[in-house]
Backbone atoms as SQL, in Angstrom:
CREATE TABLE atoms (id INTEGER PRIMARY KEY, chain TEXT, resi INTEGER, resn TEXT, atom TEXT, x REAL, y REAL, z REAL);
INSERT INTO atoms VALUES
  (1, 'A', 1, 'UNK', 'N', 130.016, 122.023, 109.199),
  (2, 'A', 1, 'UNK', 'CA', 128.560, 122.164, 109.121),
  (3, 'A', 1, 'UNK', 'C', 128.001, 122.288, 110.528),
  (4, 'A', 2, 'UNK', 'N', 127.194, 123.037, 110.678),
  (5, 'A', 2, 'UNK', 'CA', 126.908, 123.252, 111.879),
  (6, 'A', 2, 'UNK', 'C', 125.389, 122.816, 111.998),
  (7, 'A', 3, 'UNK', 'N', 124.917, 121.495, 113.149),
  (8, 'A', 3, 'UNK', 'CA', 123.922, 120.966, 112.873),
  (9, 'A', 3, 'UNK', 'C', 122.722, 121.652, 113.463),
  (10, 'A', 4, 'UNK', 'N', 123.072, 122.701, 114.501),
  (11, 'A', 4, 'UNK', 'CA', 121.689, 123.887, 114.898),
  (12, 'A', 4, 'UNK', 'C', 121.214, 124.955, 113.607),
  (13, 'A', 5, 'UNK', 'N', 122.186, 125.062, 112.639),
  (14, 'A', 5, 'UNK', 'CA', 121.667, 125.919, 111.792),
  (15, 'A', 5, 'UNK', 'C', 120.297, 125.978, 111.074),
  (16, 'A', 6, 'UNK', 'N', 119.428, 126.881, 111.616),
  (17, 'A', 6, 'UNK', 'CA', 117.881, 126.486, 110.605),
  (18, 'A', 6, 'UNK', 'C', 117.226, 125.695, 111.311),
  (19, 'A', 7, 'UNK', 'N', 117.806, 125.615, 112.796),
  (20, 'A', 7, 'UNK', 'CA', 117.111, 124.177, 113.764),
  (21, 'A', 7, 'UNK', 'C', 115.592, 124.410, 114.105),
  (22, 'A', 8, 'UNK', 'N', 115.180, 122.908, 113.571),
  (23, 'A', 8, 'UNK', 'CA', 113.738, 122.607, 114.303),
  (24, 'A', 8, 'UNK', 'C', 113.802, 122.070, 115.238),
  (25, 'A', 9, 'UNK', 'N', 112.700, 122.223, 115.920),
  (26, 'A', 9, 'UNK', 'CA', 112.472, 121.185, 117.341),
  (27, 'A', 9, 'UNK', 'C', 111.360, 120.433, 116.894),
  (28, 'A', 10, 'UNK', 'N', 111.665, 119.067, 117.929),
  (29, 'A', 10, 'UNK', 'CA', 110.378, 118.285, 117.716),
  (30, 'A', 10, 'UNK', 'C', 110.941, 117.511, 118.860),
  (31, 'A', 11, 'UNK', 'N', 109.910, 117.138, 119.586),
  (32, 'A', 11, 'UNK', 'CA', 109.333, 115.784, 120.400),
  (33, 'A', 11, 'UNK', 'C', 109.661, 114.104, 119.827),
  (34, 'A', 12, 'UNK', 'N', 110.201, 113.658, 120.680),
  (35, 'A', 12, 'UNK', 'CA', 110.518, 112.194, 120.201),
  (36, 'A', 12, 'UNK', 'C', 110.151, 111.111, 121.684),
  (37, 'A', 13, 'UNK', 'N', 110.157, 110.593, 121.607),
  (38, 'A', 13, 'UNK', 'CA', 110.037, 109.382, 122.004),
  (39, 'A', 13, 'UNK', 'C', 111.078, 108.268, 122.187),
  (40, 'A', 14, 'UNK', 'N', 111.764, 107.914, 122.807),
  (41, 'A', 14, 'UNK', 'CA', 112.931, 106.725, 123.247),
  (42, 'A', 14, 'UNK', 'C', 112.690, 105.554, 123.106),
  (43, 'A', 15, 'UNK', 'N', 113.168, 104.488, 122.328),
  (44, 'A', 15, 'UNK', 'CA', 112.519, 103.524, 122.000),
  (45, 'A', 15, 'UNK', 'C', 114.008, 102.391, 122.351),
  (46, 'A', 16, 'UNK', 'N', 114.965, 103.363, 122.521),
  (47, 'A', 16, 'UNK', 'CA', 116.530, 102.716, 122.501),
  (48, 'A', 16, 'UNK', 'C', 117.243, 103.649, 122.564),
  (49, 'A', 17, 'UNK', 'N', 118.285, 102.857, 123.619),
  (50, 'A', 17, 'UNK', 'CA', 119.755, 103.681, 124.019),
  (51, 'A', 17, 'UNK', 'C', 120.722, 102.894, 123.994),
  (52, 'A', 18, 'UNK', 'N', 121.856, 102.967, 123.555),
  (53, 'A', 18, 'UNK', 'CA', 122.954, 102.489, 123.827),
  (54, 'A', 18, 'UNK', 'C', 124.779, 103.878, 123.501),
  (55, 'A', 19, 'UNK', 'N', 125.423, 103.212, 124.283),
  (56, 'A', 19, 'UNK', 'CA', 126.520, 103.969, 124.215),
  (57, 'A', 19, 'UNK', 'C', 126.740, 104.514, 122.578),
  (58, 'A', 20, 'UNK', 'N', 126.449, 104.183, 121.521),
  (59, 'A', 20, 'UNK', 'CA', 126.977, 104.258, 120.405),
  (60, 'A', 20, 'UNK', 'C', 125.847, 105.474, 119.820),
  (61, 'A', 21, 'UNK', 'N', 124.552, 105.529, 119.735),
  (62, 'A', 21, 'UNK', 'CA', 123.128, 106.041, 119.493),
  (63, 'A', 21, 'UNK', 'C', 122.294, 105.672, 120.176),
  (64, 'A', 22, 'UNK', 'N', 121.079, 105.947, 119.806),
  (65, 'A', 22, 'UNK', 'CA', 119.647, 105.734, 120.032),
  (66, 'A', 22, 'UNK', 'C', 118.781, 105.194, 119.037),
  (67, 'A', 23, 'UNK', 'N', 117.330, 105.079, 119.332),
  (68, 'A', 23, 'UNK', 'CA', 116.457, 105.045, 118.439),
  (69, 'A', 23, 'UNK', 'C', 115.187, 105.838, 119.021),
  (70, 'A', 24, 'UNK', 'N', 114.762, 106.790, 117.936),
  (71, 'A', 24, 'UNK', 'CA', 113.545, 107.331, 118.948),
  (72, 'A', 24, 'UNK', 'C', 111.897, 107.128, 117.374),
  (73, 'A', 25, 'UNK', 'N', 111.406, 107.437, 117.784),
  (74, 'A', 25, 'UNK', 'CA', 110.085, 107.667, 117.088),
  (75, 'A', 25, 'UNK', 'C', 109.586, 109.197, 117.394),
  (76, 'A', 26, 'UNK', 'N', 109.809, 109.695, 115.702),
  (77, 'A', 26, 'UNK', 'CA', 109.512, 111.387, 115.883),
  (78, 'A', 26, 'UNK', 'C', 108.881, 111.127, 115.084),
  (79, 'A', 27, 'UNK', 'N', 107.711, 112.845, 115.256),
  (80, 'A', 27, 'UNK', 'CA', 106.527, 112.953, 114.430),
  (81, 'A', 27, 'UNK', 'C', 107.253, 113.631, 112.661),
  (82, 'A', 28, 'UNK', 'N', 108.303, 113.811, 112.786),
  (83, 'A', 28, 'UNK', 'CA', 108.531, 114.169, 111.552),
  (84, 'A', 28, 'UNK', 'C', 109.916, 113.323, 110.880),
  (85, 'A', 29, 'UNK', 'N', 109.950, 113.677, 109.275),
  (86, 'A', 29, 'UNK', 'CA', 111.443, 112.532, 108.042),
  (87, 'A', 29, 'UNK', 'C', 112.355, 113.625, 108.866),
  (88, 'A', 30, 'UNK', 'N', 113.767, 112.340, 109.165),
  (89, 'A', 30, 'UNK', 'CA', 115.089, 113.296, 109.215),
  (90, 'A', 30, 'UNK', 'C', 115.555, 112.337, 107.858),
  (91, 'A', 31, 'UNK', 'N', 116.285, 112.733, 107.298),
  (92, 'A', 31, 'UNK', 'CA', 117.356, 112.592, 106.283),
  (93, 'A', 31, 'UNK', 'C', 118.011, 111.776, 106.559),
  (94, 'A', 32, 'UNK', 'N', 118.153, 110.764, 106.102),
  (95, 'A', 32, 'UNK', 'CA', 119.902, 109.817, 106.103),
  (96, 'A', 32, 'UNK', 'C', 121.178, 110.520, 106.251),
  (97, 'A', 33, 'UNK', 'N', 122.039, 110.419, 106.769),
  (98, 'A', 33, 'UNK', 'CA', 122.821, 111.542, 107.111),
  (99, 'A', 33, 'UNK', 'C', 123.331, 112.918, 107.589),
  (100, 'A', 34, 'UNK', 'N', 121.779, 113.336, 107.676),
  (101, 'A', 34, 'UNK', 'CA', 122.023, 114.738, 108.205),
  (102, 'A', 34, 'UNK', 'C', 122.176, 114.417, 109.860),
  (103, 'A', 35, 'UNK', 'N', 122.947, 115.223, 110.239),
  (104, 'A', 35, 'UNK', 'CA', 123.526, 115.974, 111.029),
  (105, 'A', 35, 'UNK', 'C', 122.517, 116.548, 112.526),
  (106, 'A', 36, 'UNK', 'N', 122.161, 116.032, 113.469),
  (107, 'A', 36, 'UNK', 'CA', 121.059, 116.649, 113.987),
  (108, 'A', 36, 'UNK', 'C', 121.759, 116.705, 115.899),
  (109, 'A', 37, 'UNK', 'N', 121.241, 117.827, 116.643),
  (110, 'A', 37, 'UNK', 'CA', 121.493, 117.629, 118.062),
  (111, 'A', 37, 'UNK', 'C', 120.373, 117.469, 118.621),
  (112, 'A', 38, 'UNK', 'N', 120.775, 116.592, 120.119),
  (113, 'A', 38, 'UNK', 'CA', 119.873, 115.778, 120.465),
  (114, 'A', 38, 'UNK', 'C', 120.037, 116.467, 121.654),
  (115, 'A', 39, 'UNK', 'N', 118.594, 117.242, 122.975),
  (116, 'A', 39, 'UNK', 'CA', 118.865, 117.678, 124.104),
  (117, 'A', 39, 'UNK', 'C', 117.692, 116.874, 124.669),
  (118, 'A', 40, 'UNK', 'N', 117.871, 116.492, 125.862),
  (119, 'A', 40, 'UNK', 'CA', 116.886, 114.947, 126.432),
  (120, 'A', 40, 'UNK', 'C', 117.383, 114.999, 127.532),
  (121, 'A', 41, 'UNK', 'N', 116.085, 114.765, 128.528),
  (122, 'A', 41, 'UNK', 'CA', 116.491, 113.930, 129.812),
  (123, 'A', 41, 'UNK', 'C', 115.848, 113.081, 129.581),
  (124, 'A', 42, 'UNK', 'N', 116.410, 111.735, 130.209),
  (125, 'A', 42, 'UNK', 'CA', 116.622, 110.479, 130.545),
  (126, 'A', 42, 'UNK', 'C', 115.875, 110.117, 131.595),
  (127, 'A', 43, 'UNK', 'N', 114.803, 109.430, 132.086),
  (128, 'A', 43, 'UNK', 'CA', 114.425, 109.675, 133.888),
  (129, 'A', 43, 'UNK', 'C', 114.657, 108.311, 134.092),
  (130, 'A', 44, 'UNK', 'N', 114.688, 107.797, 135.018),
  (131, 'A', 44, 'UNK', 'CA', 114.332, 106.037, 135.698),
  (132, 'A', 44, 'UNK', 'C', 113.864, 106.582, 136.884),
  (133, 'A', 45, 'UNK', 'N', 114.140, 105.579, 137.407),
  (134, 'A', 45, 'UNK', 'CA', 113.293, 105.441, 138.578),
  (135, 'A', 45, 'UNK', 'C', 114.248, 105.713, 139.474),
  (136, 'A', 46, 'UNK', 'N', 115.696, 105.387, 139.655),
  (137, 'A', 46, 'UNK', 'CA', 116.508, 106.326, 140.478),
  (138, 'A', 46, 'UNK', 'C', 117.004, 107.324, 140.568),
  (139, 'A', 47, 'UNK', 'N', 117.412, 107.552, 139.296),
  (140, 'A', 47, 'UNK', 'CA', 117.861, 109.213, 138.953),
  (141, 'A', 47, 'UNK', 'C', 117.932, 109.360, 137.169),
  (142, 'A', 48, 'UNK', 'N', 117.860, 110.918, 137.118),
  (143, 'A', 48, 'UNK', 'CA', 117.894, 110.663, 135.722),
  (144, 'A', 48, 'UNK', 'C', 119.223, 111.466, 135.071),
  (145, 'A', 49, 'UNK', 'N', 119.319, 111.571, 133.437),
  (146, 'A', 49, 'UNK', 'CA', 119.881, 112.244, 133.105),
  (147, 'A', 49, 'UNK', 'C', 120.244, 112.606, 131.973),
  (148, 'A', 50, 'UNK', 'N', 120.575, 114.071, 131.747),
  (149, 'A', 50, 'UNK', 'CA', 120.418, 114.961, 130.506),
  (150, 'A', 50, 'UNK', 'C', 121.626, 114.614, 129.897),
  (151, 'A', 51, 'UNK', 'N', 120.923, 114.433, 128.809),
  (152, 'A', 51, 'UNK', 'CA', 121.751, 114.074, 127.252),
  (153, 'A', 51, 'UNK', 'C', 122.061, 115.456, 126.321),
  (154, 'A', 52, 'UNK', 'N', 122.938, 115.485, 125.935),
  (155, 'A', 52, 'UNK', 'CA', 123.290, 116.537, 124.957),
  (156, 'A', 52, 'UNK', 'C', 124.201, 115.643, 124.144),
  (157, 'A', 53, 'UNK', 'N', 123.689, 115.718, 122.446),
  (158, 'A', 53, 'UNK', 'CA', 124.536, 115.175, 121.765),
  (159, 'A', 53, 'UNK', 'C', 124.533, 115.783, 120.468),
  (160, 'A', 54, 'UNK', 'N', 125.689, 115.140, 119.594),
  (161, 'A', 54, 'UNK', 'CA', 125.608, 115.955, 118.041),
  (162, 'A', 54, 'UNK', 'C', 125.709, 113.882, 117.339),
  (163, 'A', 55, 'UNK', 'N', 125.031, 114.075, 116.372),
  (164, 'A', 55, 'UNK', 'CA', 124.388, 113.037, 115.983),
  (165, 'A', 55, 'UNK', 'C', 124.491, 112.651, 114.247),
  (166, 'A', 56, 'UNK', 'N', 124.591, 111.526, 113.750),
  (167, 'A', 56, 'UNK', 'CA', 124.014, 111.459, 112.702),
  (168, 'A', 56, 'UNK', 'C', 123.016, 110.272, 111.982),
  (169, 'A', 57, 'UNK', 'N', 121.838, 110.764, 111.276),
  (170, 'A', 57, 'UNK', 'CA', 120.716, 109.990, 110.962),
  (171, 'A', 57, 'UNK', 'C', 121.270, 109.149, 110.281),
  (172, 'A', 58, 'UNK', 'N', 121.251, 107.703, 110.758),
  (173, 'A', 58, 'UNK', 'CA', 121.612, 106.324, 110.012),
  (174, 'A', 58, 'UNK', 'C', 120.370, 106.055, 109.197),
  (175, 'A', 59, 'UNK', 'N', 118.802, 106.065, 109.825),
  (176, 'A', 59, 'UNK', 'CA', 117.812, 105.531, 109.009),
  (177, 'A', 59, 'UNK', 'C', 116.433, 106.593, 109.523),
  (178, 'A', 60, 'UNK', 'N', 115.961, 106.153, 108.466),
  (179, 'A', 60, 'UNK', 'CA', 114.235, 107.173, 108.923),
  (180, 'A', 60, 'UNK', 'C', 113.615, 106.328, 107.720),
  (181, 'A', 61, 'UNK', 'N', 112.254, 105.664, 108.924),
  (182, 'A', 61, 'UNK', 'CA', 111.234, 104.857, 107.978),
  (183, 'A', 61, 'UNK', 'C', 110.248, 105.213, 108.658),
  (184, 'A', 62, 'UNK', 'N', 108.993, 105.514, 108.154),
  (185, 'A', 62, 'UNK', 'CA', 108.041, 105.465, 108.262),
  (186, 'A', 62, 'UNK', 'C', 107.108, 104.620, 109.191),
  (187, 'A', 63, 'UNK', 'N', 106.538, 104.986, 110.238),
  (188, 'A', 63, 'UNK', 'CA', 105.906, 103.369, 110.599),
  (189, 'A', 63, 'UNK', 'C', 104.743, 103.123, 111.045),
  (190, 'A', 64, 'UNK', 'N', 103.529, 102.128, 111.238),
  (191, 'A', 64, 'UNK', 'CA', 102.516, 101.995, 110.763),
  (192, 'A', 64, 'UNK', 'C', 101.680, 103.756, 112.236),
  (193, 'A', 65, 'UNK', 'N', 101.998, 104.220, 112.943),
  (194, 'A', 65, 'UNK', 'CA', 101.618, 104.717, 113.845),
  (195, 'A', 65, 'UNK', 'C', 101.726, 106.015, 113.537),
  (196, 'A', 66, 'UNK', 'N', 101.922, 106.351, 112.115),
  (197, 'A', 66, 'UNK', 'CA', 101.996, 107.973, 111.279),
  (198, 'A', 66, 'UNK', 'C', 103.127, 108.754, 111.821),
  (199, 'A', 67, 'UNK', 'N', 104.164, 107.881, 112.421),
  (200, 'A', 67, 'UNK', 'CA', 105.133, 108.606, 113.152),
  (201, 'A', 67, 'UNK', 'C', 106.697, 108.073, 112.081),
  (202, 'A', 68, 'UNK', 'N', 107.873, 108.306, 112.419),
  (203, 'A', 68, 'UNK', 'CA', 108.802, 107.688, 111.705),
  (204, 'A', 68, 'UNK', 'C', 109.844, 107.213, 112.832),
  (205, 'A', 69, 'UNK', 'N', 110.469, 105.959, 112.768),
  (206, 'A', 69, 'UNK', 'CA', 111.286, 105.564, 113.365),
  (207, 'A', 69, 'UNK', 'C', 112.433, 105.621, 113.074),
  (208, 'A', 70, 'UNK', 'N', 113.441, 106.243, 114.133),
  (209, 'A', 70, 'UNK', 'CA', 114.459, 106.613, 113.324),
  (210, 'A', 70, 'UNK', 'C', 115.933, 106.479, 114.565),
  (211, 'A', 71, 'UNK', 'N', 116.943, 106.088, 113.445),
  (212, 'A', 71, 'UNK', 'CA', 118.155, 105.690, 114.275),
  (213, 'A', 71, 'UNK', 'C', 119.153, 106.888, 114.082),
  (214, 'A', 72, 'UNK', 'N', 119.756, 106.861, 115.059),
  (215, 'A', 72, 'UNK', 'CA', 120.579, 108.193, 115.103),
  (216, 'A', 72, 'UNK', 'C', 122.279, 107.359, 115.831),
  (217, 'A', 73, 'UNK', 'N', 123.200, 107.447, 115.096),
  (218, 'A', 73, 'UNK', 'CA', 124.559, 107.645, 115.472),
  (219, 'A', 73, 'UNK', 'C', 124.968, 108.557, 116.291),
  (220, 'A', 74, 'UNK', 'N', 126.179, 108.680, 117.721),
  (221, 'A', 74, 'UNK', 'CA', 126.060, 109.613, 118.141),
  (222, 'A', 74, 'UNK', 'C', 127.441, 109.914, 117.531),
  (223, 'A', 75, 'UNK', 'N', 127.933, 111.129, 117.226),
  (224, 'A', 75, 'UNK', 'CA', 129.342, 111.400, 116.815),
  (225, 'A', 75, 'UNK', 'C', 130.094, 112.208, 118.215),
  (226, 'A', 76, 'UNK', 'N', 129.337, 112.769, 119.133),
  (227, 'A', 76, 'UNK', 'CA', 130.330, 113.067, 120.098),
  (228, 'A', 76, 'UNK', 'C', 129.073, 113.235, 121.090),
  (229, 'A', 77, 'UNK', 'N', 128.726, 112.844, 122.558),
  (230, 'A', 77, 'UNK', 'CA', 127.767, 113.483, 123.415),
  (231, 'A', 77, 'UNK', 'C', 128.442, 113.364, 124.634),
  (232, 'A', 78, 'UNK', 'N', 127.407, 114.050, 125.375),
  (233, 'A', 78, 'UNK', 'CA', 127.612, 114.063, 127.295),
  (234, 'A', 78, 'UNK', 'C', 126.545, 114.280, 127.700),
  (235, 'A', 79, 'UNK', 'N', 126.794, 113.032, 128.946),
  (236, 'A', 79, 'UNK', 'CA', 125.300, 112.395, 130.233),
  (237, 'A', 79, 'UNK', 'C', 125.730, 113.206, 130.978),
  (238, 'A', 80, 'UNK', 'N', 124.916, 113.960, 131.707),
  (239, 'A', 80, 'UNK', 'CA', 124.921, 114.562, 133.239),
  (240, 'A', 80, 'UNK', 'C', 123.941, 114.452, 134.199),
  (241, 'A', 81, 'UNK', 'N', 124.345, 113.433, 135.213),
  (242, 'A', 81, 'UNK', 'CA', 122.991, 113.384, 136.202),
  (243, 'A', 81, 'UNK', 'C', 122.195, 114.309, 136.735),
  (244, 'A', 82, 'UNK', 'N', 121.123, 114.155, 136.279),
  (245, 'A', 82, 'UNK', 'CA', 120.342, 115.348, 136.917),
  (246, 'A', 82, 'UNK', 'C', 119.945, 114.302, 138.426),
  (247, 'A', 83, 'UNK', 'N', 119.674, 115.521, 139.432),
  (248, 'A', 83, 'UNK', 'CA', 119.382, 114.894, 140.841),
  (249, 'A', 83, 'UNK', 'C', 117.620, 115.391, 141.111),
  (250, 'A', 84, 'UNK', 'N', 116.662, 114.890, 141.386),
  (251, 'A', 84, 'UNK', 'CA', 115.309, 115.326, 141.199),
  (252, 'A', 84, 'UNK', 'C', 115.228, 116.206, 142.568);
């Protein structure tokens, strides 16, 4: 299955990172299980860096801010420092 097929984009928000997934808050439902890629930079305050990942939706709930919060599994990605 190929998870760009029919791909939307949307804007999210970072709410959590860890080696395993994320959690972000997007304006739109992903599916329990579907399949989604994730392209993101990362910034801090020393350096940042771009995420590319292939993913899958553990949860999507609704939450009081008309947005949905949602956890994502990563099934395979790669960090690359970007230098500003």
């Amino acid at each position: 299955m190929d998870p760009t097929a029919g791909a939307k984009t949307c804007g999210a928000s970072l709410w959590d990172f860890s080696e395993g997934g994320l959690g972000m808050d997007a304006p739109r439902h992903f599916e329990p299980g579907q399949e989604i890629r994730i392209q993101a930079r990362l910034s801090g305050s020393v350096f940042s860096m771009h995420l590319d990942a292939r993913a899958r939706v553990a949860y999507c709930r609704r939450s009081e801010s008309r947005t949905y919060r949602v956890g994502v599994a990563f099934l395979e990605h790669s960090l690359r420092r970007v230098d500003s």
